[in-house]
Backbone as CSV, one residue per row, in Angstrom:
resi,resn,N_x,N_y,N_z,CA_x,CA_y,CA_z,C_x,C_y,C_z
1,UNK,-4.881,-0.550,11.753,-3.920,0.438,12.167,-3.629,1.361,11.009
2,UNK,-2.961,2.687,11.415,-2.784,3.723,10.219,-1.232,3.682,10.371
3,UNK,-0.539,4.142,9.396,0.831,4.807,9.781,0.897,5.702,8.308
4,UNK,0.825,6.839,9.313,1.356,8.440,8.241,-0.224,8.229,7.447
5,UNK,-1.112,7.954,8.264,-2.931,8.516,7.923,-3.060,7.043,6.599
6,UNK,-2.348,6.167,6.112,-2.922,4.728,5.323,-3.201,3.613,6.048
7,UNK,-4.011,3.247,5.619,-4.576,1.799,6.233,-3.879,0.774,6.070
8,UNK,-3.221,0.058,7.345,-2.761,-0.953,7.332,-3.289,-2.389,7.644
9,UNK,-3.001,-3.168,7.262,-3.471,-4.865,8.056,-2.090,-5.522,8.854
10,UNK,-2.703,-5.526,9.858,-1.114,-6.080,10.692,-1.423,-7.083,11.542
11,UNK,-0.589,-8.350,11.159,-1.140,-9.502,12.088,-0.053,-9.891,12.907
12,UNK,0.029,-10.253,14.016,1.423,-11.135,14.289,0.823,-11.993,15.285
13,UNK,1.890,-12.647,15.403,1.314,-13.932,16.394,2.519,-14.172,17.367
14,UNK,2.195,-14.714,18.705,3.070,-14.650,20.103,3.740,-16.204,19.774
15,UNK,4.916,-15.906,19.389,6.144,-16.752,19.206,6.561,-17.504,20.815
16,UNK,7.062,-16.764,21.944,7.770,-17.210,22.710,6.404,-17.017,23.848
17,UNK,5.927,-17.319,25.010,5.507,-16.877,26.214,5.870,-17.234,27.822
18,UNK,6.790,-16.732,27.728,7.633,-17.037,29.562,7.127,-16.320,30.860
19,UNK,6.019,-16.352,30.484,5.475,-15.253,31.996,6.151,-16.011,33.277
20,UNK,6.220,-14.947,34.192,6.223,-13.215,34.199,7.366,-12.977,33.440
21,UNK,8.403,-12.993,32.726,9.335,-12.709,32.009,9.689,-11.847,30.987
22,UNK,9.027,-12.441,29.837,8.535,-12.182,28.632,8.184,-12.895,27.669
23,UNK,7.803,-11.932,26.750,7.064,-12.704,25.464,7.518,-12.203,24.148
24,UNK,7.272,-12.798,22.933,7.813,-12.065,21.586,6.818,-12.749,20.714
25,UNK,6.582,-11.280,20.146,5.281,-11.385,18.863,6.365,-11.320,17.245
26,UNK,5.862,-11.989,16.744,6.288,-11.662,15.232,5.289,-11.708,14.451
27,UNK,5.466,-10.901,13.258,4.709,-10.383,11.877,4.552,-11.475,11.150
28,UNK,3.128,-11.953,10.995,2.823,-13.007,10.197,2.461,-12.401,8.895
29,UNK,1.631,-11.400,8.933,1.153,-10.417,7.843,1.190,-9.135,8.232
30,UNK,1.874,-8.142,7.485,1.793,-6.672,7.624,3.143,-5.622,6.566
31,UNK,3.489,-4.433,7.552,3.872,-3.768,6.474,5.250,-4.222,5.985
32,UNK,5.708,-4.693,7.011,7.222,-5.236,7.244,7.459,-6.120,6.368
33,UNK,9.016,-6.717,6.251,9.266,-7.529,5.341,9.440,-9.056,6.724
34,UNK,9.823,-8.277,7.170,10.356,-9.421,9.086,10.283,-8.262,10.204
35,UNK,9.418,-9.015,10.998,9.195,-7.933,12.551,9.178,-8.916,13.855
36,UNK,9.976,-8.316,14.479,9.725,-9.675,15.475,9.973,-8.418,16.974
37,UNK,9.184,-8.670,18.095,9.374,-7.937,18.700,9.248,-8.385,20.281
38,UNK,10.077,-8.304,21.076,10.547,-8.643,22.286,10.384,-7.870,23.588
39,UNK,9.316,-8.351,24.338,8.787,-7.613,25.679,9.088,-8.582,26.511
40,UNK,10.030,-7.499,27.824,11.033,-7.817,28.712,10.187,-7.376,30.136
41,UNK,10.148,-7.663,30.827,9.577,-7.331,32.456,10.647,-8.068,33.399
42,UNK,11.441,-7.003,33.730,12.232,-6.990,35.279,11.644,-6.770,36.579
43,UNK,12.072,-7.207,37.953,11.261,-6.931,38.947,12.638,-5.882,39.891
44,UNK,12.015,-4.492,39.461,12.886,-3.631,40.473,12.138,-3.067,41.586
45,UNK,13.106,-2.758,42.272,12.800,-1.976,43.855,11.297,-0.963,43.222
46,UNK,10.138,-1.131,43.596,8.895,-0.111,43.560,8.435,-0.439,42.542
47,UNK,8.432,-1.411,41.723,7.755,-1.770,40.714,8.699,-2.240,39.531
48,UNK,8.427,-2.775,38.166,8.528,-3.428,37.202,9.108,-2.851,36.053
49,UNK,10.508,-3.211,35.493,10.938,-2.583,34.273,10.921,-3.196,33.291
50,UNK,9.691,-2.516,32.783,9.058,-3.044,31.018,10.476,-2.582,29.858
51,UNK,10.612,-3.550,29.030,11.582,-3.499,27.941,11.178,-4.051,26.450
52,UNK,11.618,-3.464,25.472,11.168,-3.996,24.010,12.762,-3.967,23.632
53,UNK,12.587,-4.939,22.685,13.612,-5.182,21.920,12.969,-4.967,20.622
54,UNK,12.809,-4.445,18.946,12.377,-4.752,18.005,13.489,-4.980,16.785
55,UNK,13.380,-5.818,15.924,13.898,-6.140,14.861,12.570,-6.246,13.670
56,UNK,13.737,-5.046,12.612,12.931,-5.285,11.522,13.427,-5.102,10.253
57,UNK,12.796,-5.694,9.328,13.252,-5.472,7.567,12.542,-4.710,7.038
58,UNK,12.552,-3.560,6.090,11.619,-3.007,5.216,11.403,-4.058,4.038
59,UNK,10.374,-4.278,3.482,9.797,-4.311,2.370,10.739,-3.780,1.039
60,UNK,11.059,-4.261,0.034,11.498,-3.768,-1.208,12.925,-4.428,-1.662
61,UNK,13.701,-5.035,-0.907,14.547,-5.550,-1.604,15.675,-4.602,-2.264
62,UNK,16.159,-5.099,-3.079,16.984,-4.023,-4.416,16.922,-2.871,-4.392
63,UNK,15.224,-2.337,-4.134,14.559,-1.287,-4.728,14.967,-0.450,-3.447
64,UNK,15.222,-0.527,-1.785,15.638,-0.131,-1.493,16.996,-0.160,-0.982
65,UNK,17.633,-0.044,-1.522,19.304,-0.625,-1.494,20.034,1.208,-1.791
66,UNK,20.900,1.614,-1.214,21.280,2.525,-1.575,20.671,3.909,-0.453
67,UNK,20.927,4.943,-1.326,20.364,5.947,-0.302,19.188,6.253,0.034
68,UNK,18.153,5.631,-0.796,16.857,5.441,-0.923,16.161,4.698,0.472
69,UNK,17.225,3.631,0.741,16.510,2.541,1.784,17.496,3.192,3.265
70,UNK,18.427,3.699,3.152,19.038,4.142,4.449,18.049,5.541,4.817
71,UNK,17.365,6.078,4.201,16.241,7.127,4.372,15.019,6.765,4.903
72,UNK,14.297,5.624,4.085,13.385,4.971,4.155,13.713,4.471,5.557
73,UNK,14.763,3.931,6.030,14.652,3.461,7.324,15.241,4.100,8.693
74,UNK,15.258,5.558,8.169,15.298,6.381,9.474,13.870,6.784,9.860
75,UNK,13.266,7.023,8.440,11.819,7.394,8.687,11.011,6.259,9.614
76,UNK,11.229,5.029,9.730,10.815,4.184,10.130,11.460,3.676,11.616
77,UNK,12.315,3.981,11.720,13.294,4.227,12.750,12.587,5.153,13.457
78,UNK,12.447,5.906,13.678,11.394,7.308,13.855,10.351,6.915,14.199
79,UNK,9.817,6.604,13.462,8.257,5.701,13.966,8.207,5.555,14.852
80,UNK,9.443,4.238,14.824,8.914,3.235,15.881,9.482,3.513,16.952
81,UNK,10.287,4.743,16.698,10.110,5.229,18.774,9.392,5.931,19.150
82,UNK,8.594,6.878,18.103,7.576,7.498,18.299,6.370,6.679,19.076
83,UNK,6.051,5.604,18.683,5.218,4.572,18.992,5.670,3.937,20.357
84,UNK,7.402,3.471,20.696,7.354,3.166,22.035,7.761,4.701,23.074
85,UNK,7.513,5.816,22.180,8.102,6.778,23.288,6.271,7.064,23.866
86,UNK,5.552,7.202,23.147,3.918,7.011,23.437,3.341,6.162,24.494
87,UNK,3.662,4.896,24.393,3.617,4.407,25.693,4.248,4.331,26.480
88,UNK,5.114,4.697,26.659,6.096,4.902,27.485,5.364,6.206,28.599
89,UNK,4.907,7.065,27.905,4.369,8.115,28.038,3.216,7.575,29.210
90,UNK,2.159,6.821,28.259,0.959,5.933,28.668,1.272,5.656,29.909
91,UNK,1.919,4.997,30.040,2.180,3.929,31.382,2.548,4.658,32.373
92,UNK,3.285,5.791,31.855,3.594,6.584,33.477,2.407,7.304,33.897
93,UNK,1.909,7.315,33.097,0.062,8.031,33.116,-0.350,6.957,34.346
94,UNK,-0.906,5.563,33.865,-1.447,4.759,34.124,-1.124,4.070,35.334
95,UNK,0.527,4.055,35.595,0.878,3.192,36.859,1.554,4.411,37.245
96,UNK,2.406,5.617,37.289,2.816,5.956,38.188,4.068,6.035,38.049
């Protein structure tokens, strides 16, 4: 995976699996310091309401403490709705 065009390694592994319900992956290896992330499936009138929950830590400790890391994690904040506003996007493509 890339984020902002660098090469990342990102591993996680499926913690919980309650089908049809949901499931939650967490970050075994990657950019994060802790990522854990929570996919929800409801059954509504005409089809299915997909949900994420995500929790996460940046990387750095100390180093981002201050105004440095409340920046650092809007940018990242940002991201990562960029990333679920994308599929979000996807899926209405795909199902309708």
């Amino acid at each position: 995976m890339r984020i902002h065009g660098l090469p990342l390694r990102w591993t996680s592994e499926i913690e919980a699996w309650e089908p049809p319900y949901r499931f939650s992956d967490r970050q075994i290896r990657g950019p994060y310091r802790s990522w854990l992330h929570e996919h929800t499936f409801h059954e509504v009138e005409g089809g299915t309401l997909v949900g994420d929950r995500v929790d996460f830590e940046l990387p750095g400790g100390r180093l981002l403490a201050g105004p440095i890391g409340r920046l650092a994690g809007r940018v990242v904040a940002t991201d990562v709705r960029r990333i679920f506003d994308f599929r979000r996007e996807r899926m209405g493509e795909l199902f309708g």
